[in-house]
C-alpha positions as CSV (number, residue, x, y, z in Angstrom):
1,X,16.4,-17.8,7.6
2,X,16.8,-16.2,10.8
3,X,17.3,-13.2,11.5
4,X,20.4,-13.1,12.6
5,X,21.5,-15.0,10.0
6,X,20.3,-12.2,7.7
7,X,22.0,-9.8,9.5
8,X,25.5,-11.7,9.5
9,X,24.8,-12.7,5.7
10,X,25.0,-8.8,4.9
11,X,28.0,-8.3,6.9
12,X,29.4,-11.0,5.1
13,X,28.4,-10.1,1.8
14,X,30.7,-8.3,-1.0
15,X,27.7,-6.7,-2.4
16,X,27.4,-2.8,-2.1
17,X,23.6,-1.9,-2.1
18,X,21.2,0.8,-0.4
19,X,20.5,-0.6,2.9
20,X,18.0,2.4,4.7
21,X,15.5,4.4,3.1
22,X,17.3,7.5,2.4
23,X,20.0,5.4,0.5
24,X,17.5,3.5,-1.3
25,X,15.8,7.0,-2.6
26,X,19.7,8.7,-3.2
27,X,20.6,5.3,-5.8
28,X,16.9,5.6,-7.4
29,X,17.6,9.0,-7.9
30,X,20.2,8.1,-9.9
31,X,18.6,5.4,-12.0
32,X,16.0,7.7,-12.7
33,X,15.5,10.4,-15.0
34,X,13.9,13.6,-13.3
35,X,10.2,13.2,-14.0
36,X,9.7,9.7,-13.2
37,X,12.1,10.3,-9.8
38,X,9.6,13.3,-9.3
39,X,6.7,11.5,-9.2
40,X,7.6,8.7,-7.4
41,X,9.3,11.1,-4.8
42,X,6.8,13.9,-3.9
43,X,3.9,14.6,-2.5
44,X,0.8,17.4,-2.6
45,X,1.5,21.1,-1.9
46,X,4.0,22.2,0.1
47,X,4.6,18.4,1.5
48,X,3.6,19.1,5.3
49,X,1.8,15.6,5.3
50,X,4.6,13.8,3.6
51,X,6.7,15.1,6.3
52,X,4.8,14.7,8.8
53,X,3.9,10.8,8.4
54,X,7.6,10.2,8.9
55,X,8.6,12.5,11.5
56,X,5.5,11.8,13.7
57,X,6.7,8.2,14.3
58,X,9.1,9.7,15.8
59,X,7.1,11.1,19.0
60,X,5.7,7.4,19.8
61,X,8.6,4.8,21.4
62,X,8.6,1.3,22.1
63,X,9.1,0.4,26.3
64,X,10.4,-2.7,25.8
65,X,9.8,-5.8,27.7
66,X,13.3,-8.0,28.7
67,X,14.1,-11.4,30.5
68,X,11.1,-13.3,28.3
69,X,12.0,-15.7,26.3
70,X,11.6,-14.4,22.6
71,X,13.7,-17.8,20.4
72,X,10.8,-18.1,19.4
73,X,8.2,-15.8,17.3
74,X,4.9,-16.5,15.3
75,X,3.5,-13.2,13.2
76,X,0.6,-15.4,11.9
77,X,-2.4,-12.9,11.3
78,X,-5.9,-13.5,10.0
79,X,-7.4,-11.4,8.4
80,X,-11.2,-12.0,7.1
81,X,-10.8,-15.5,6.7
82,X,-7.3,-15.5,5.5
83,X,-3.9,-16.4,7.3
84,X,-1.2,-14.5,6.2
85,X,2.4,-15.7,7.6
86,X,3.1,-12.0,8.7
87,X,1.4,-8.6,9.0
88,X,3.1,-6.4,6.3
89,X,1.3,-5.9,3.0
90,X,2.1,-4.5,0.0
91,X,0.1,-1.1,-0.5
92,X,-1.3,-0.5,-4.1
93,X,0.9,2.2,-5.7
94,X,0.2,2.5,-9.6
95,X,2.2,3.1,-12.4
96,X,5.0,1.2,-11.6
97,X,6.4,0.8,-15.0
98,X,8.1,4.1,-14.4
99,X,10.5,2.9,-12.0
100,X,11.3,-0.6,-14.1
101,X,9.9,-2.0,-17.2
102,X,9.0,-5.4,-15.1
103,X,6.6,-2.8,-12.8
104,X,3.8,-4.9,-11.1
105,X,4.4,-8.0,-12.4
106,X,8.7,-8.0,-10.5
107,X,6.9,-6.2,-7.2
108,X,3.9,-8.9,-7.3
109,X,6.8,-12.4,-7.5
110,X,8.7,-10.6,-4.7
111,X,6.3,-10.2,-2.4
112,X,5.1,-13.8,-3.2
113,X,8.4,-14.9,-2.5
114,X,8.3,-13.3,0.8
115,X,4.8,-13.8,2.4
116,X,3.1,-10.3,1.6
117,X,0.1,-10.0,0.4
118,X,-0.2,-7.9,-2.6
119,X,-2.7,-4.8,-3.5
120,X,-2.7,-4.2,-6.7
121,X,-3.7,-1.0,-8.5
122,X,-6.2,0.2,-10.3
123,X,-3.5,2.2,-12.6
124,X,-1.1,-0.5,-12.8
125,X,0.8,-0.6,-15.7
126,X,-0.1,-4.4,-16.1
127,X,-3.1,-5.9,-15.8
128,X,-5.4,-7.8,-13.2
129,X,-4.9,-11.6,-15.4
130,X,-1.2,-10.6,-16.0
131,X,-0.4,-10.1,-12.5
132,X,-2.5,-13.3,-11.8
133,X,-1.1,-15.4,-14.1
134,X,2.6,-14.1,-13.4
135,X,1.8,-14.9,-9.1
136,X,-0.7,-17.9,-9.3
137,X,-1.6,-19.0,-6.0
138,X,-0.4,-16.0,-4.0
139,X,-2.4,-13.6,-2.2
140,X,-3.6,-10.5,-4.2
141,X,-6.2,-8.2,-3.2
142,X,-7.5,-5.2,-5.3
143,X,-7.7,-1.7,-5.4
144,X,-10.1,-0.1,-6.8
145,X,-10.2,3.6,-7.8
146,X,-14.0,4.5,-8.6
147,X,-14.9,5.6,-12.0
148,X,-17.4,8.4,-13.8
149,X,-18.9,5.1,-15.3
150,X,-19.3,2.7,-12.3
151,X,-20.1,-0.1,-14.7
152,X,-16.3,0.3,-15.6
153,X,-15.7,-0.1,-11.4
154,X,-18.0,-3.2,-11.2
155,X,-16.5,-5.0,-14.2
156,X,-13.0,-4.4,-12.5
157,X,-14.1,-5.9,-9.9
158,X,-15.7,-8.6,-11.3
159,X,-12.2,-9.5,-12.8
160,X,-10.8,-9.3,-9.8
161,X,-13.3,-11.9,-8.5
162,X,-12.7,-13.9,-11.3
163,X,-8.9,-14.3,-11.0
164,X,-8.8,-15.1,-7.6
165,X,-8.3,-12.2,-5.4
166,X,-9.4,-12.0,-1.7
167,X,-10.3,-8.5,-1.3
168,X,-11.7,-4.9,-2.8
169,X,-10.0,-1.7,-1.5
170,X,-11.9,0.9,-2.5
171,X,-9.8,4.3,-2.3
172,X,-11.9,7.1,-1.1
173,X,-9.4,9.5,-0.8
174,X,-8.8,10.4,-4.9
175,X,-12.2,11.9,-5.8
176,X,-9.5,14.0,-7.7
177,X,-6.0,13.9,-8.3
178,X,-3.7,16.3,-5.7
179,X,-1.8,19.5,-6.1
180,X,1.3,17.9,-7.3
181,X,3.9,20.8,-7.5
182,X,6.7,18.9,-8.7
183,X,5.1,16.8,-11.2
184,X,3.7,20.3,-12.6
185,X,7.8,21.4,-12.5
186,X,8.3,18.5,-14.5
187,X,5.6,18.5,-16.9
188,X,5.3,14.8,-16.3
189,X,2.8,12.7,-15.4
190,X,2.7,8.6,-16.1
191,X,-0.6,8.2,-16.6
192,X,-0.9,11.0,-19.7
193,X,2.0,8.5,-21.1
194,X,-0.4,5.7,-21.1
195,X,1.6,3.9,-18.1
196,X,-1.5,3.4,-16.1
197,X,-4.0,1.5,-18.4
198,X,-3.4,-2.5,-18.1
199,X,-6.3,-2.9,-16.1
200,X,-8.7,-0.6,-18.4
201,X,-7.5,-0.9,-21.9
202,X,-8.4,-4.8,-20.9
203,X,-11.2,-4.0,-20.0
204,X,-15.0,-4.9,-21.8
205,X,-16.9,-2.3,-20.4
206,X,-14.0,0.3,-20.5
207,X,-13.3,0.0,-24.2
208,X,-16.7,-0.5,-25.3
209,X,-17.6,3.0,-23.8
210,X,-14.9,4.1,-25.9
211,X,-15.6,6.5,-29.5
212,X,-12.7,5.0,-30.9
213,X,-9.8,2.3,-30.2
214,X,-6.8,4.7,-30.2
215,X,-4.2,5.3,-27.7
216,X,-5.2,9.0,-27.4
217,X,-9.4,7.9,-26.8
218,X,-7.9,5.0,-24.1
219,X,-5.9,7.5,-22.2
220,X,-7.9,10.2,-22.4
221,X,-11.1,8.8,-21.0
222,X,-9.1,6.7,-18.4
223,X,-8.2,10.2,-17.2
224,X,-11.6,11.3,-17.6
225,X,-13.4,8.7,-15.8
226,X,-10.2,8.8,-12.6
227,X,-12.3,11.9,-11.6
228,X,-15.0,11.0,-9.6
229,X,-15.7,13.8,-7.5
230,X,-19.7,12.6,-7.1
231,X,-18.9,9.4,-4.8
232,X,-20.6,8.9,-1.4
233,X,-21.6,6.3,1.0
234,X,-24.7,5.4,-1.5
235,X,-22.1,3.9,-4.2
236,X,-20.5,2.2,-1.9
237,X,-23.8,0.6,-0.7
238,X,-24.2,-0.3,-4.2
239,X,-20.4,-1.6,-4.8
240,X,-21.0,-3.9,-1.6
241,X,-24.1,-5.5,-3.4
242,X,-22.1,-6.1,-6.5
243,X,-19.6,-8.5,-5.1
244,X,-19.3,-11.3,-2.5
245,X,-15.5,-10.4,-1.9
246,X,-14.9,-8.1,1.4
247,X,-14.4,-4.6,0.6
248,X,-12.3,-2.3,2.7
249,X,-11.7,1.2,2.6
250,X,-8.7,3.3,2.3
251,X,-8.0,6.1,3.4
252,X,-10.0,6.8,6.4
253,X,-8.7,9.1,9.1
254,X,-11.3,10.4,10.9
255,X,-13.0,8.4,13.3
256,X,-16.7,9.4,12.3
257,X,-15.7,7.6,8.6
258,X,-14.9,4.8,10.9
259,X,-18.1,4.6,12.7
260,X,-20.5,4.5,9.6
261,X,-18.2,2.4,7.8
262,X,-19.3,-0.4,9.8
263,X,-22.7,0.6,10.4
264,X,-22.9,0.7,6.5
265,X,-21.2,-3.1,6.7
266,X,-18.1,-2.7,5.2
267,X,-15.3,-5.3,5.9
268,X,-12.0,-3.0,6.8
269,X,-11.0,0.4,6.8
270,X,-6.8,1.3,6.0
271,X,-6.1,4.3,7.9
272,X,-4.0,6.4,5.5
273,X,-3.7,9.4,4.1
274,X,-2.3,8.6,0.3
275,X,1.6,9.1,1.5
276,X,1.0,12.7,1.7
277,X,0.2,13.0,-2.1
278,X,-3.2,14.4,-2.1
279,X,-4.1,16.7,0.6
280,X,-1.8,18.6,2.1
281,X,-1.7,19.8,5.9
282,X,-3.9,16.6,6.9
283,X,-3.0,14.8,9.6
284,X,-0.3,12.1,10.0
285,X,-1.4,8.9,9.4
286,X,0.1,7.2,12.5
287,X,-1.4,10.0,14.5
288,X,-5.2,9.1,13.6
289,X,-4.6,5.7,13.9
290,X,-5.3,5.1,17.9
291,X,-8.5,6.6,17.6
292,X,-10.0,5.0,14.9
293,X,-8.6,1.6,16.7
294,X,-10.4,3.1,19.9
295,X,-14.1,3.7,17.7
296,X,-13.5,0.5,15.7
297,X,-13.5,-1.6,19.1
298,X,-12.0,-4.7,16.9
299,X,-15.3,-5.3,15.1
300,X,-13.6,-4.9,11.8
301,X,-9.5,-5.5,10.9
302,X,-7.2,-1.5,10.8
303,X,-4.8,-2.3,8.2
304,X,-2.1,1.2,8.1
305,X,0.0,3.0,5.7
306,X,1.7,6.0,5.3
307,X,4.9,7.0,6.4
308,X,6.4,3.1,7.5
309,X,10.1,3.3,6.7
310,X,11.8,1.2,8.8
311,X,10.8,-2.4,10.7
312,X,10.0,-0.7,14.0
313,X,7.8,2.2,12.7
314,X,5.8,-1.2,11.6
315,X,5.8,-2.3,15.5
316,X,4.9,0.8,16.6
317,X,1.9,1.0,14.6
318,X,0.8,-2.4,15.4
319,X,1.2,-1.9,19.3
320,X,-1.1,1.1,18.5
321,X,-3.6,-1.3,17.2
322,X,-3.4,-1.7,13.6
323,X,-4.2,-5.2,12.5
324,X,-1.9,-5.1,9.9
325,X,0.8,-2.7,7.8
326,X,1.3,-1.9,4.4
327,X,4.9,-0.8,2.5
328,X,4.5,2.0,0.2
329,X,7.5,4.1,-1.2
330,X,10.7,2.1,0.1
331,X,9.5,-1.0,-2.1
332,X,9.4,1.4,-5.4
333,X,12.6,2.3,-4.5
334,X,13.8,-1.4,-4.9
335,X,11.8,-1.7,-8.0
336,X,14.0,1.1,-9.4
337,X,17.4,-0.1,-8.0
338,X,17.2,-3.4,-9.5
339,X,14.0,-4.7,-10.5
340,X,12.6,-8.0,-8.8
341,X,15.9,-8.5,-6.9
342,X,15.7,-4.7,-5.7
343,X,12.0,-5.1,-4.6
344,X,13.5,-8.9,-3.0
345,X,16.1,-7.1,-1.1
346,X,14.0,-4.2,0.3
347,X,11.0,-6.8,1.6
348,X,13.7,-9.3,2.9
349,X,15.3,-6.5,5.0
350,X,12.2,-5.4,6.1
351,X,10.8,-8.2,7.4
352,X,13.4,-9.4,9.0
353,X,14.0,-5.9,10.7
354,X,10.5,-6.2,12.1
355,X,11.0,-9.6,13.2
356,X,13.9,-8.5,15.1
357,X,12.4,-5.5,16.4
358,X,9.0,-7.5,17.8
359,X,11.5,-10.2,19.6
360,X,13.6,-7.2,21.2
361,X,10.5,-5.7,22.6
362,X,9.8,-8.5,24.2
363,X,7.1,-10.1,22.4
364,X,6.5,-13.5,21.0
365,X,3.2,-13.2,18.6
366,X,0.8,-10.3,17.1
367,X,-1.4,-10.3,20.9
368,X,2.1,-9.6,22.7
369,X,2.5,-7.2,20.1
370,X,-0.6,-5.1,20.7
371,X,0.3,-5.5,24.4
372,X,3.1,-3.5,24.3
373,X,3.8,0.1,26.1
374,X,4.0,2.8,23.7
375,X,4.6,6.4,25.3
376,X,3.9,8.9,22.9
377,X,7.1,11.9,23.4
């Protein structure tokens, strides 16, 4: 479908749903009840980040190229080895049983249905072979959150390997959990509930570590082993020599990270600061990314998250180099609005606005893309 046609289709259409972000968060709102909202929601402190990643797109515009002929437009990308048909992934976000009881498994068929490749969490509330076996034959990579027992780390990844997944995103930004005012307000927190643990109370290694089989020994040492203040570049060395699949890291934002990431040979880097949910007063992700583009040189692929709303925050962040960009909140808010068809709606709408935004800045492919004039306000 073209774009076009999209746009005409929903003009034509009798259905009523939440078209923009803020109306998409507004409806969830009132699906939710006020912990689960909460969560999804909010970020760390006093939310300067969270702010900031959305507002700061706001200082770079797009000087648009006319009179080239744009009918027609190819957003291949490869990405270590891989074609993907566009450049917008979905970024890992866990727990997503809060927002519908399908959680992963709905998010993970709509973005098959749609060409976006698929991180997966760690805390998912279904598991690495369920979400496999629900999307054979899409494209799934995986993140990983470390662990207090790496051996629990390496047999997640292993699983990963197993089930066919292309990649290992190692977060580096959660050695421990945020100051999360409002989930503190709420007394709420998913993972506590058990809504996190498909992917370890699956697990060999996990549950063999365990002292007993019970709900209350799972949960609590999930929790337990999250915290993993103790990781440096040395387990990382280590992770890289336990698996053949490329491992990329997220959560980089300053450009020194960048540099030894590739002298230590890793395979990507996502520039992101968590959505603003675990340090506050950082800065915004879309603000680090042009120098960490400039250090990386194009030796290794920039993927970017934090703070994409709308199609052309996605162009503007590829102009500024990022080799690909990853959908965080706006998705959850499908999930929430509808299940599968919410998350279908939101991913549709986004693609095609970044379709539509590329071919109106007067580009034709990803290189025109990163061509493009970007003035920063």
């Amino acid at each position: 479908m073209s774009a076009n046609d999209l746009l005409l289709k929903n003009i034509d259409s009798n259905d009523k749903y939440p078209l923009n972000y803020e109306e998409l968060e507004q409806t969830a709102k009132e699906n939710l009840d006020a912990g689960s909202f909460g969560y999804i929601r909010s970020s760390a402190g006093g939310e300067e980040t969270y702010r900031k990643n959305t507002n700061s797109f706001q200082k770079y515009s797009i000087v648009p190229r006319f009179l080239t002929d744009v009918s027609t437009l190819n957003t291949e990308v490869t990405i270590l080895g891989h074609t993907y048909p566009h450049p917008l992934f979905i970024a890992p976000v866990g727990v997503n049983k809060i927002a519908h009881a399908d959680g992963e498994i709905a998010v993970a068929k709509a973005a098959s249905k749609f060409g976006y490749p698929y991180i997966q969490s760690t805390v998912s509330s279904y598991s690495i072979e369920e979400i496999a076996s629900a999307t054979e034959g899409s494209s799934k990579w995986f993140q990983l959150y470390w662990s207090q027992n790496k051996e629990i780390a390496f047999s997640m990844v292993k699983r990963a390997e197993t089930a066919g997944y292309e990649a290992i995103v190692l977060t580096v930004d959660t050695v421990m959990l945020g100051w999360r005012e409002e989930d503190v307000r709420n007394q709420f927190s998913p993972l506590k509930r058990g809504l996190g643990q498909g992917n370890y109370s699956t697990d060999p290694v996990f549950m063999a570590a365990l002292p007993d089989q019970t709900e209350g020994s799972i949960i609590k040492s999930m929790i337990e082993n999250i915290y993993h203040p103790t990781l440096n570049w040395t387990d990382i060395e280590e992770l890289r020599e336990r698996t053949d699949l490329p491992i990329l890291l997220k959560g980089i934002l300053h450009p020194e990270d960048a540099k030894i990431a590739i002298e230590k040979g890793l395979d990507g880097i996502i520039v992101s600061n968590h959505g603003g949910r675990q340090l506050d007063g950082v800065i915004a992700s879309i603000d680090a990314l042009p120098e960490i583009v400039e250090v990386v040189k194009g030796k290794i692929p920039v993927l970017f998250d934090s703070g994409v709303r709308r199609g052309s925050d996605a162009v503007k962040a590829l102009a500024l180099g990022a080799t690909a960009v990853c959908i965080g909140r706006p998705f959850v808010w499908g999930l929430a609005n509808g299940g599968q068809d919410g998350v279908e709606r939101v991913l549709e709408n986004f693609l095609q606005e970044t379709k539509v935004s590329i071919s109106l800045s007067g580009a034709r492919n990803l290189a025109e893309v990163r061509k493009l004039k970007i003035v920063r306000n």
